[in-house]
Structures are given as structure tokens and as C-alpha cells.
C-alpha positions as CSV (number, residue, x, y, z in Angstrom):
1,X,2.4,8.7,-55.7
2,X,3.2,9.0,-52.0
3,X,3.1,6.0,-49.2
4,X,0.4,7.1,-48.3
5,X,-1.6,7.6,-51.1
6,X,-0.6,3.7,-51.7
7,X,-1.2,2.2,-48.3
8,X,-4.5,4.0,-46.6
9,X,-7.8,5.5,-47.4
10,X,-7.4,9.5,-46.8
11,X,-10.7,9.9,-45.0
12,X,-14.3,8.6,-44.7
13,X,-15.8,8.8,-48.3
14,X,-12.7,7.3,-49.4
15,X,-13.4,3.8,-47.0
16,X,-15.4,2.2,-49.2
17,X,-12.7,1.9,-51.8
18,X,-10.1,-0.5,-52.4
19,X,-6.6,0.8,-52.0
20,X,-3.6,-1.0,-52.7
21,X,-2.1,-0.9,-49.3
22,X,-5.4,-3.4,-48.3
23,X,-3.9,-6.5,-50.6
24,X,-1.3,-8.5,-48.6
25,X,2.2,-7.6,-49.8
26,X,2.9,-11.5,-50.6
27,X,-0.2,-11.0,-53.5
28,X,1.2,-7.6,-54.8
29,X,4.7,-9.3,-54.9
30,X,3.5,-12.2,-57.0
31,X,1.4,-9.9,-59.4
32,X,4.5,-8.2,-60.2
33,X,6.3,-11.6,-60.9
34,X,4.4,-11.0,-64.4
35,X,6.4,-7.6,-65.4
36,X,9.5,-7.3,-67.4
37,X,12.7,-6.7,-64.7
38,X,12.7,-3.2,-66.5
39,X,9.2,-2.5,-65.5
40,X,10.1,-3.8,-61.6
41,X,12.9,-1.1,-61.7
42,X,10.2,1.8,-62.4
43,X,7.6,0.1,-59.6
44,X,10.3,0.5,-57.0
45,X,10.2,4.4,-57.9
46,X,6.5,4.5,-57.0
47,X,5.8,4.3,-53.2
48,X,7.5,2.7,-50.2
49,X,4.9,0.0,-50.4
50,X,5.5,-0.7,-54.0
51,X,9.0,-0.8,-53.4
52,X,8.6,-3.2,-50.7
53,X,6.5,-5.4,-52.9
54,X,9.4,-5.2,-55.6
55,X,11.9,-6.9,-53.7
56,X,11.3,-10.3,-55.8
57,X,12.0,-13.5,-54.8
58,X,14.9,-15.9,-56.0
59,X,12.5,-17.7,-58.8
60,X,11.7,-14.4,-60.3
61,X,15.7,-13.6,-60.9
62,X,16.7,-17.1,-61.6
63,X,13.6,-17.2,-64.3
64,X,14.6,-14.2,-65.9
65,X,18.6,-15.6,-65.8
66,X,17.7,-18.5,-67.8
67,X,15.3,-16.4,-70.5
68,X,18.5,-14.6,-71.1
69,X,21.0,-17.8,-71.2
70,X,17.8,-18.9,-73.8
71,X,17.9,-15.7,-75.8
72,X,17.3,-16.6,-79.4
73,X,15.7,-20.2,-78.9
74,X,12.1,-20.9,-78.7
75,X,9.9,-19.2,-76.0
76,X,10.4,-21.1,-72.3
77,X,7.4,-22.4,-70.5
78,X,6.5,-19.9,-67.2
79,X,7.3,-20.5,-64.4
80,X,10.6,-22.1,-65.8
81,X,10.8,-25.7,-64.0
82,X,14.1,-25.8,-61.8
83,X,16.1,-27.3,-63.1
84,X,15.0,-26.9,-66.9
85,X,16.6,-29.5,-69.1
86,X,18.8,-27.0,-71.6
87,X,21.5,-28.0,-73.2
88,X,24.8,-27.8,-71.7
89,X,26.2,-25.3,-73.8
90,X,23.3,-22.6,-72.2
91,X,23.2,-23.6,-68.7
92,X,23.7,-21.3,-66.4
93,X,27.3,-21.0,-65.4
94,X,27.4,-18.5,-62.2
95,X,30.3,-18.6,-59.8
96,X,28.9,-20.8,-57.0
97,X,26.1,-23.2,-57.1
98,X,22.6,-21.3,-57.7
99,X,21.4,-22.6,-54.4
100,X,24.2,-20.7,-52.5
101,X,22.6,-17.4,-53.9
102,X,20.6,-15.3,-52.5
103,X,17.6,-12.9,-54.0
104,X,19.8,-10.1,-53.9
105,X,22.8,-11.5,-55.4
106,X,20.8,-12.9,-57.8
107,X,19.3,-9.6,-59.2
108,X,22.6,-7.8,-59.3
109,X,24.2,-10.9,-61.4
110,X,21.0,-11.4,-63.5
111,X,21.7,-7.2,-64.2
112,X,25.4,-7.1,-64.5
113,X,24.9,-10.0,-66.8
114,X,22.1,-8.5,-69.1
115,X,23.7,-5.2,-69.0
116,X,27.2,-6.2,-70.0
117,X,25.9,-8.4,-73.0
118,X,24.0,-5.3,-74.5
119,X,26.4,-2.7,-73.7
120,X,29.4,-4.4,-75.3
121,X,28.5,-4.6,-78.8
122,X,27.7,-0.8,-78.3
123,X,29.7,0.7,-75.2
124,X,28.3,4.2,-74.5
125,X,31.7,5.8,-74.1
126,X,35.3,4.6,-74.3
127,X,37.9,3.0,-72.5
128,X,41.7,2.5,-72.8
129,X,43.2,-0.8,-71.3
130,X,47.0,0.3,-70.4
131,X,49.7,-2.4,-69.7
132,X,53.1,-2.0,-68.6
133,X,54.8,-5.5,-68.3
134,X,58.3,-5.4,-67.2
135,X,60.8,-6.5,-70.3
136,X,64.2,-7.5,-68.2
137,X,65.9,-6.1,-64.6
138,X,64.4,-2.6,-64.0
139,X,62.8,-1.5,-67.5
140,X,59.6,-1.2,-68.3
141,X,57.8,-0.9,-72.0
142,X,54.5,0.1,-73.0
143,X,53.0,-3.0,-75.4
144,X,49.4,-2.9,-76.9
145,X,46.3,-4.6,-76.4
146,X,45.9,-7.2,-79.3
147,X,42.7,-9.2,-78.0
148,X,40.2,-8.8,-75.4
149,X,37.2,-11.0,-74.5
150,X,34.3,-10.3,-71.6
151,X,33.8,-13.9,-70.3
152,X,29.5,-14.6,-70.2
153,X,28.5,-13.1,-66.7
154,X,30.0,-10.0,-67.6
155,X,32.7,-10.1,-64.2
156,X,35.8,-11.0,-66.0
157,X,37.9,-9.3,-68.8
158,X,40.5,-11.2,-70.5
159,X,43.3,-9.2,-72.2
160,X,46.3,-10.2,-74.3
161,X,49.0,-7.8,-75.4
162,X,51.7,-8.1,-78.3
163,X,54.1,-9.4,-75.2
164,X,52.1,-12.4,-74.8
165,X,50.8,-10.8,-71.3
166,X,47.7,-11.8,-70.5
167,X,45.9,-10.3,-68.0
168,X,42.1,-10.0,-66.3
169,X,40.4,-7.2,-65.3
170,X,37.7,-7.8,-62.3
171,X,34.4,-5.6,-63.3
172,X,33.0,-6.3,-60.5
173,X,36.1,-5.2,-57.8
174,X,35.7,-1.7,-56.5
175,X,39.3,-1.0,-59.0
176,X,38.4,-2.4,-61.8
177,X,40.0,-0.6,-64.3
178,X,43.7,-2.3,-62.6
179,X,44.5,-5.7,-64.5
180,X,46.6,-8.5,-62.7
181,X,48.5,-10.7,-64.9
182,X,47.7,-14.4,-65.2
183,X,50.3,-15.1,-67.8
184,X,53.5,-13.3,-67.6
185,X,55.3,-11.4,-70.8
186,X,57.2,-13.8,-73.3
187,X,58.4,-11.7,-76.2
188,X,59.7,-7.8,-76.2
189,X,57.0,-5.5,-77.5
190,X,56.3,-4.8,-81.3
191,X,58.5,-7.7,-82.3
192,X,55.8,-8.3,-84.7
193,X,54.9,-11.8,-84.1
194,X,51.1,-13.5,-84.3
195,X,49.4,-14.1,-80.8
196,X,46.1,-15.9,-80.6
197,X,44.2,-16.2,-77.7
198,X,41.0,-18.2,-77.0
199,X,39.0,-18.5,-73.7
200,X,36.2,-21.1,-73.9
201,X,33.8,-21.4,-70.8
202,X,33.6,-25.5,-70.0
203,X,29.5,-26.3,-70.0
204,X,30.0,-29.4,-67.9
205,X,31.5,-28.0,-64.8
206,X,28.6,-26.7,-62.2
207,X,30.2,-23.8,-61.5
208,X,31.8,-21.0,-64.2
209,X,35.2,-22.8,-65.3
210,X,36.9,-21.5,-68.2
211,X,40.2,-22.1,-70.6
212,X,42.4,-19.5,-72.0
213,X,44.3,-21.2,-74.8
214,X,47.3,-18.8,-76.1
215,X,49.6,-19.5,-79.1
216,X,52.2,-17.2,-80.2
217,X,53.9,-17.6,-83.5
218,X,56.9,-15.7,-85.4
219,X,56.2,-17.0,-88.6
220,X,53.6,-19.7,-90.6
221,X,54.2,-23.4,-89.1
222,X,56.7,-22.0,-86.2
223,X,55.1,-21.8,-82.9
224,X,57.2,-20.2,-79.9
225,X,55.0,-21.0,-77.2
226,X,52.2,-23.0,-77.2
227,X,49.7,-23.7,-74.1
228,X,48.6,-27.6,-74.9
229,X,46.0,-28.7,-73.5
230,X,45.1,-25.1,-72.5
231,X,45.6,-24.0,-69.3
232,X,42.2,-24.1,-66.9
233,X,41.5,-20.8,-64.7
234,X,38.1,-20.9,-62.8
235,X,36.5,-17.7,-61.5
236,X,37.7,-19.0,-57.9
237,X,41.4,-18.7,-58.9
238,X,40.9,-15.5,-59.9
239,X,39.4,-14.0,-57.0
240,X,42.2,-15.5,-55.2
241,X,44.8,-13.4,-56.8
242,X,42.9,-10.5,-56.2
């Protein structure tokens, strides 16, 4: 289907029919609130017109943001009210205030978000993560990745290596695949002790605010370094040390 064939009658005999470029855009554009984000995707591919139309608003990508934070609970009323009383451990933790978002940036979170939570159970190819932490004046040793964890959103990739490195990968920055460090190497490399890392997003902050608890231990009841209370990193510090 062509522009045309979506926004004018062809010729005469045709006038008396209804084509879809007669219906205001605003009315197409709230039809099309009704379709799976999937389906919007495959409108865009139709016609200019259509494409136009499939520009949705803000509600439709905060709506669909929230059905996805409420994955696995009972169905959500439509429209969802703003703001919808779920409990704090499913609210939606984003990186500014909602309001400060627009329709655009909405739709490429709400995707990156969706995308990321089905595609890492199931990645369709493989990736290394390679870390070189510097053990002492001048050397350098290779050490391996012990634990990884995607914070929810789907920007932010913790990693801890048998060092005690820790370091975050932005998904989102144009070099992704480059770690920084947040916490710096404690231990030399295979010296075989137990690291533990935990990162736990904080529901009560408004924006996404997280903690990255580490403990490193040589042996059972002997703790070499402990973070206590854990150390808090928000997405802003982060993007700072970018």
C-alpha cells in the first residue's frame, strides 16, 4: 500500500468511497492506541499516512511501560489511571521523572526495556565481557567474570570479576561493549577466594536508584572486604563517569 492509495480517491467512481486518508489523523492515531506495540511497528511499514498516525502519544508508551512492570499480576484496567497505585516494588523506576519524558524517549525505553527482559534469558548470539584490571605498578592480568546482573530497564550491566573489580557496562552508549570500573581490584586473580555481589534497585526513590552490595571472603566466617551498608550508585552517577 502506497500514500496514495491511503490518503485520496484515485478518480471519480472512486469518490463515493471512504478512504482512510478522509478520517482526521488524531482519530486514526487513537484507533491504533488499541494494537499491541508489535502490531504499531508493522502499521508504520504501511503508508506515510499510517506512519504518521503511528507516532503515539506519551499515554500509549507509559500504558504499555506499566503492563510490562505488571507482567504476571492480574490484568490492569485501560486506560491505566496516572498514577496507578502499584506497589512499590513494580513502580516504574526510569532515570528521570516520567513527566521529563517525552513520546519518543518513551517508546525507545518502553522497547529497550521489553527487549532486554526477553532477550536475556535467551540471547540470540554470544558475547565475551573482557577485563584487564591493573594488579601493581605497570602489570596487567587477565581475571574472569564471576557474576553479571542487567539492572531492570535494560541500560546498565553490572559485572564482578575474581579481582573483586566491578565494573558497568552502558547499553545504551554508542561503545557499549567498554566497561568502566566503579569498584577498583582488591585481590590478585585466581587466588581462589568467594566474591558475592548483589545489586538491588531501591522502590522508594522516584527515580532508578540502586545498591551493589559486594562481599569477598577467603574462607567460611572470614570476610576480607565487606561493603556495609552497601554502597548506593544511581543511574546519574554513572552517566557522570562516562
Amino acid at each position: 500500500m502506497d500514500a496514495e492509495a491511503c490518503s485520496a480517491p484515485s478518480n471519480s467512481t472512486d469518490r463515493d468511497r471512504c478512504f482512510i486518508g478522509m478520517i482526521p489523523i488524531e482519530i486514526i492515531t487513537e484507533l491504533l492506541t488499541n494494537l499491541d506495540f508489535r502490531d504499531i511497528f508493522r502499521v508504520r511499514k504501511t503508508c506515510k499516512l499510517l506512519r504518521r498516525a503511528a507516532n503515539m502519544p506519551k499515554p500509549y508508551w507509559v500504558n504499555l511501560l506499566y503492563q510490562h512492570a505488571w507482567s504476571g499480576h492480574p490484568p490492569l484496567p485501560l486506560p491505566i489511571p496516572i498514577p496507578f497505585p502499584l506497589p512499590l516494588s513494580l513502580k516504574l523506576k526510569l532515570e528521570r521523572p516520567l513527566d521529563l519524558y517525552s513520546a519518543e524517549e518513551l517508546e525507545r525505553v518502553a522497547l529497550q526495556w521489553i527487549t532486554a527482559d526477553m532477550g536475556w534469558p535467551n540471547p540470540v548470539r554470544q558475547r565475551t565481557i573482557v577485563s584487564t584490571p591493573r594488579l601493581g605498578e605497570g602489570a596487567a592480568a587477565p581475571s574472569a567474570v564471576l557474576q553479571h546482573h542487567l539492572v531492570e530497564g535494560g541500560r546498565w550491566l553490572i559485572v564482578v570479576t575474581d579481582t573483586g573489580t566491578v565494573s558497568y557496562f552502558d547499553l545504551e552508549h554508542e561503545d557499549g561493549t567498554r566497561g568502566r570500573v566503579l569498584v577498583h581490584g582488591q585481590i590478585p586473580s585466581g587466588r581462589g577466594v568467594r566474591i558475592c555481589m548483589d545489586v538491588d534497585v531501591d522502590a522508594e526513590e522516584p527515580v532508578l536508584t540502586f545498591n551493589i552490595g559486594l562481599d569477598i571472603t577467603e574462607r567460611p566466617g572470614w570476610s576480607l572486604f565487606s561493603v556495609s551498608p552497601a554502597v548506593i550508585y544511581s543511574s546519574k552517577d554513572l552517566v557522570l563517569r562516562t
